[in-house]
Structures are given as structure tokens and as C-alpha cells.
N, CA and C atoms as an extended XYZ file, in Angstrom:
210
Properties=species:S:1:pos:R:3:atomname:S:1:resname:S:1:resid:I:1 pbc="F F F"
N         5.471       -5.420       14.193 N   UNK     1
C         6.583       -5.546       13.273 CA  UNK     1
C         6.260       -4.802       11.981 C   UNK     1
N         7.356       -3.979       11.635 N   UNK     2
C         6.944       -3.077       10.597 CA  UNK     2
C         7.479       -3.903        9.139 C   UNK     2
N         7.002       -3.525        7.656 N   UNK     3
C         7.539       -4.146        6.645 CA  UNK     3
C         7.192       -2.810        5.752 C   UNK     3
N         7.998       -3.641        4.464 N   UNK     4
C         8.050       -2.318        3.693 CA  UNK     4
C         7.967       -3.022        2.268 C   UNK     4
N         7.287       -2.644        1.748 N   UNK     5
C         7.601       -3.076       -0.436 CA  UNK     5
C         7.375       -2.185       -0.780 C   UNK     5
N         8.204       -2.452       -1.886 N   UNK     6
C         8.951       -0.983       -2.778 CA  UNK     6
C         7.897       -1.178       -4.205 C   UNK     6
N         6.572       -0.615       -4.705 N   UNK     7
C         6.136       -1.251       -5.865 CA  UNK     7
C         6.371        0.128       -7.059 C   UNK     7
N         7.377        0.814       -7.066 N   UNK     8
C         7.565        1.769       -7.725 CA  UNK     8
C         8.239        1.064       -9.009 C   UNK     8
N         7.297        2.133      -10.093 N   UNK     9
C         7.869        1.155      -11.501 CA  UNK     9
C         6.815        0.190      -12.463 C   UNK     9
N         6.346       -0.432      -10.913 N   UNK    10
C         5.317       -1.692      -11.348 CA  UNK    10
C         4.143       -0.991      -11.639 C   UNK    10
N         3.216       -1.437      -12.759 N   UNK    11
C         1.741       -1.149      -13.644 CA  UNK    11
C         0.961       -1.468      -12.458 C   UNK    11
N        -0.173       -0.655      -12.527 N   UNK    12
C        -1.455       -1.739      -11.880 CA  UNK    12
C        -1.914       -2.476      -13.108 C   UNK    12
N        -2.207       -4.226      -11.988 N   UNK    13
C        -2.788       -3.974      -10.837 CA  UNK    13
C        -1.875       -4.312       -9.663 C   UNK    13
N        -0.109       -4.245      -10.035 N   UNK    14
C         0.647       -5.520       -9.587 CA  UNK    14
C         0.724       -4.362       -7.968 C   UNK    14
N         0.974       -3.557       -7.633 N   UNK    15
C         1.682       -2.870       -6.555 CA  UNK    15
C        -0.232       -3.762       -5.884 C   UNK    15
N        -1.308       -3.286       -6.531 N   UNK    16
C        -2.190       -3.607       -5.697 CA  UNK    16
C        -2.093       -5.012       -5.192 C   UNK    16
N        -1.925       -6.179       -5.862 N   UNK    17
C        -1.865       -7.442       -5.700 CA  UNK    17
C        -0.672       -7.741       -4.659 C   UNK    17
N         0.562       -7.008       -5.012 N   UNK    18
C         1.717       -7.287       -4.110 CA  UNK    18
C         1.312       -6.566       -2.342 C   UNK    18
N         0.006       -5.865       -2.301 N   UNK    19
C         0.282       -5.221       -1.084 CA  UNK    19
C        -1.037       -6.138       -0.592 C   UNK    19
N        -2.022       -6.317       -1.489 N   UNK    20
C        -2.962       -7.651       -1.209 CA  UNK    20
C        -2.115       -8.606       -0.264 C   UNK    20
N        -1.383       -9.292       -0.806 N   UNK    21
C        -0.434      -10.248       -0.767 CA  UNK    21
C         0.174      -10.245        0.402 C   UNK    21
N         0.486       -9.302        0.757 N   UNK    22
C         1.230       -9.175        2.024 CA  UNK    22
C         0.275       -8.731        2.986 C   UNK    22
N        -0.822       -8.609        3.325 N   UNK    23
C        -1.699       -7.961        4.028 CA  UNK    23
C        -2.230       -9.030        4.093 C   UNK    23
N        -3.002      -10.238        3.818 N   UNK    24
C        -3.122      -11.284        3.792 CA  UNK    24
C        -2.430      -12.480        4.489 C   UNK    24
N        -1.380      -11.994        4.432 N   UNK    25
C         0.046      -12.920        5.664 CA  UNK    25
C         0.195      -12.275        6.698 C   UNK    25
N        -0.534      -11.059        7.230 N   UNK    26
C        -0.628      -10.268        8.073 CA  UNK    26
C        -1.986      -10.133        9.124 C   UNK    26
N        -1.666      -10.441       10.222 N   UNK    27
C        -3.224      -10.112       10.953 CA  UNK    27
C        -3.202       -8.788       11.426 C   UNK    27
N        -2.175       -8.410       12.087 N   UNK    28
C        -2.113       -6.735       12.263 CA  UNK    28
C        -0.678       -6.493       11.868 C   UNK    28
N        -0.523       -5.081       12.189 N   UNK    29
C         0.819       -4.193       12.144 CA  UNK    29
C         0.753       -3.135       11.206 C   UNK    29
N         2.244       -2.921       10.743 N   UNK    30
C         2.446       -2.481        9.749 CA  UNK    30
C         2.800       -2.342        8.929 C   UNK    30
N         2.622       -2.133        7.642 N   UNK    31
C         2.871       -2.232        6.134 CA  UNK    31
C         3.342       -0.970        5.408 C   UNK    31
N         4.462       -0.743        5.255 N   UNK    32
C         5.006        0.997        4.151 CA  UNK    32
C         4.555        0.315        2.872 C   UNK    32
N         4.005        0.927        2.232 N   UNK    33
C         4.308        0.345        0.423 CA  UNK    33
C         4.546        1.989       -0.353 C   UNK    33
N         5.798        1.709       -1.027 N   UNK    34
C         5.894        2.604       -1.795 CA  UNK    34
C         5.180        2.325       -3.376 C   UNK    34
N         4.595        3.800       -3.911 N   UNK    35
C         3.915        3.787       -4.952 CA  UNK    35
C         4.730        4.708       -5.492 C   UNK    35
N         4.407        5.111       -7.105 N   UNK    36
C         4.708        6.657       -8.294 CA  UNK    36
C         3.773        7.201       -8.945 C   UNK    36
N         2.481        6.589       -8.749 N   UNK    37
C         1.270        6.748       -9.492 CA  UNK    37
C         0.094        7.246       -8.432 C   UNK    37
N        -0.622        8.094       -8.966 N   UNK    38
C        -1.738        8.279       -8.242 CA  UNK    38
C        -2.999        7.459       -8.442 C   UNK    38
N        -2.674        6.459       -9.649 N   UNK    39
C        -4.466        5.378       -9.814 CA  UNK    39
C        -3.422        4.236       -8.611 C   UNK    39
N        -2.373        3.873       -8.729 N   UNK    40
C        -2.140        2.917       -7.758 CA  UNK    40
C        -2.639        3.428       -6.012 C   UNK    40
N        -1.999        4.762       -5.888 N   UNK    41
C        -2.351        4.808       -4.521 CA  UNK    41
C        -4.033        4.840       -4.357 C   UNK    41
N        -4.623        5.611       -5.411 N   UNK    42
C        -6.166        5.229       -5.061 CA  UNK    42
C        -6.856        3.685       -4.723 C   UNK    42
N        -5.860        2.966       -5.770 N   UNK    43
C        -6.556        1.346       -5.963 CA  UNK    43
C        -6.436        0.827       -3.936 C   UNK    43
N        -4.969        1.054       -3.895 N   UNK    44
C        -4.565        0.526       -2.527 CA  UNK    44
C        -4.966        1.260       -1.486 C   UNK    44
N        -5.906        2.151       -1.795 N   UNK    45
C        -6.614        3.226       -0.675 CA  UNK    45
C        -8.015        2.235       -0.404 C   UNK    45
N        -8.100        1.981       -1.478 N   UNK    46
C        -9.954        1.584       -1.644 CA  UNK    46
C        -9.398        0.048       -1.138 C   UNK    46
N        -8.811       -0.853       -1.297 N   UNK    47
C        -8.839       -1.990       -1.046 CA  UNK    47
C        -8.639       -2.333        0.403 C   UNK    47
N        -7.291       -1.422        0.842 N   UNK    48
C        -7.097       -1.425        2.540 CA  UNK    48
C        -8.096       -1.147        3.066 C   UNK    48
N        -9.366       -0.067        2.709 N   UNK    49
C       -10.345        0.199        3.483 CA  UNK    49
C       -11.076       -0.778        3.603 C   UNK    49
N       -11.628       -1.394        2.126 N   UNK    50
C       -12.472       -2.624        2.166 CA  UNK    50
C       -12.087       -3.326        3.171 C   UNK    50
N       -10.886       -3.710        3.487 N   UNK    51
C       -10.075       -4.846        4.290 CA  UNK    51
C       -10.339       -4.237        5.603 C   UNK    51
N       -10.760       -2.939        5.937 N   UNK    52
C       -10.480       -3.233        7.178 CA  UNK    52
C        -9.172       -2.431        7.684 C   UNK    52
N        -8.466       -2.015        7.212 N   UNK    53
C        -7.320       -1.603        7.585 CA  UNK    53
C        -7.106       -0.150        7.830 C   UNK    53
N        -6.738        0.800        8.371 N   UNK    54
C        -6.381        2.181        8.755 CA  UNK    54
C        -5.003        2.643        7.519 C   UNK    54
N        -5.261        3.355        6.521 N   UNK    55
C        -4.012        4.123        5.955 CA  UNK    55
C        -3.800        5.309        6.049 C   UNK    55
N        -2.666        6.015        5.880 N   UNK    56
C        -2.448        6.958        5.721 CA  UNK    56
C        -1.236        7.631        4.559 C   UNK    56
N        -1.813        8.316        3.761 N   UNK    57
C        -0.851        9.039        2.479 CA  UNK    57
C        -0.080       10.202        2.701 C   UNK    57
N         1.254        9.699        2.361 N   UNK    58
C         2.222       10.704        2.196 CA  UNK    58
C         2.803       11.205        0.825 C   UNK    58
N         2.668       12.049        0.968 N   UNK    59
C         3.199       12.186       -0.291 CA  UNK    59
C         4.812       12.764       -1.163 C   UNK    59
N         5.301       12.150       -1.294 N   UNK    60
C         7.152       12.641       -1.523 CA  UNK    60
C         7.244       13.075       -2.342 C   UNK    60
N         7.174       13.991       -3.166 N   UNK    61
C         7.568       14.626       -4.659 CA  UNK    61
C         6.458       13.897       -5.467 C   UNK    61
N         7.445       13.030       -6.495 N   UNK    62
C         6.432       12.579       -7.437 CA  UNK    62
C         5.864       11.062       -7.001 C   UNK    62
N         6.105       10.576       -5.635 N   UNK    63
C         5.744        9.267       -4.961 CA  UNK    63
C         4.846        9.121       -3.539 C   UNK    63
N         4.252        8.741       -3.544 N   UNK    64
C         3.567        8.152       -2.255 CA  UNK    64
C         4.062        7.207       -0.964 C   UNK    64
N         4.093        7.408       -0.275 N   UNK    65
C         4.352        6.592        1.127 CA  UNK    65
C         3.105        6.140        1.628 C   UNK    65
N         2.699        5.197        1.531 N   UNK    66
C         1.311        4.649        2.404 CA  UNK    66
C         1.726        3.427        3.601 C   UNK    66
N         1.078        4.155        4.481 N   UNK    67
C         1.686        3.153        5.696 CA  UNK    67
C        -0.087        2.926        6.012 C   UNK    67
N         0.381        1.680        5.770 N   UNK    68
C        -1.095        0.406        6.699 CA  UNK    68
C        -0.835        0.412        8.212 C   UNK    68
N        -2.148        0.149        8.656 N   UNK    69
C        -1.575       -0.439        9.523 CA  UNK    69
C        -3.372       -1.129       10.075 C   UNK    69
N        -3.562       -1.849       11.814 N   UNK    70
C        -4.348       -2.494       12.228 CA  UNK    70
C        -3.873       -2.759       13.396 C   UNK    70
């Protein structure tokens, strides 16, 4: 089952905490989180890895697409 949060807008550390958050209620699948920042997509690069998780970065103009997954 795929999901998606939109954390565009939001400061770190909140996009990191909100994708924490949901990855945490999650044992596998997949996760889109949209970002606008490049320290957010790094933060949520380094944390999914810690976790365990497979990402991959897209990049849209001035935004990121990161799809989790496990």
C-alpha cells in the first residue's frame, strides 16, 4: 500500500519527524514524501538509511520526490 505526505513549506526538523512518524506505523511498503529543501531531503536520506529502509531521489525543479520503500 502506497502513501504519500506532502512536507513542502515545513522547516526542519518537522518533514523529518512527519516521515519518522509514518515509517514507524509502517512495517513495509511505500512512502512518497514530498520535500523543497535540500538539508530536508539529506536529513530524510540519512534517517531512512539508519532505519533500514531503501530510498530513492527525484528531483522536480525546485522539489524532491523521495519514495521509501521495504
Amino acid at each position: 500500500m502506497e502513501q504519500r505526505i506532502d512536507t513542502r513549506g515545513l522547516s526542519c526538523p518537522l518533514p523529518v519527524v512527519a516521515a519518522r512518524k509514518k515509517l514507524l506505523g509502517m512495517k513495509n511498503g511505500v512512502l512518497e514524501v514530498l520535500v523543497d529543501t535540500g538539508t530536508s531531503k539529506d536529513n530524510i536520506v540519512r534517517m531512512v538509511t539508519n532505519m533500514g529502509w531503501k530510498i530513492e531521489v527525484k528531483e522536480e525543479g525546485e522539489e524532491y520526490l523521495l519514495t521509501i520503500s521495504k
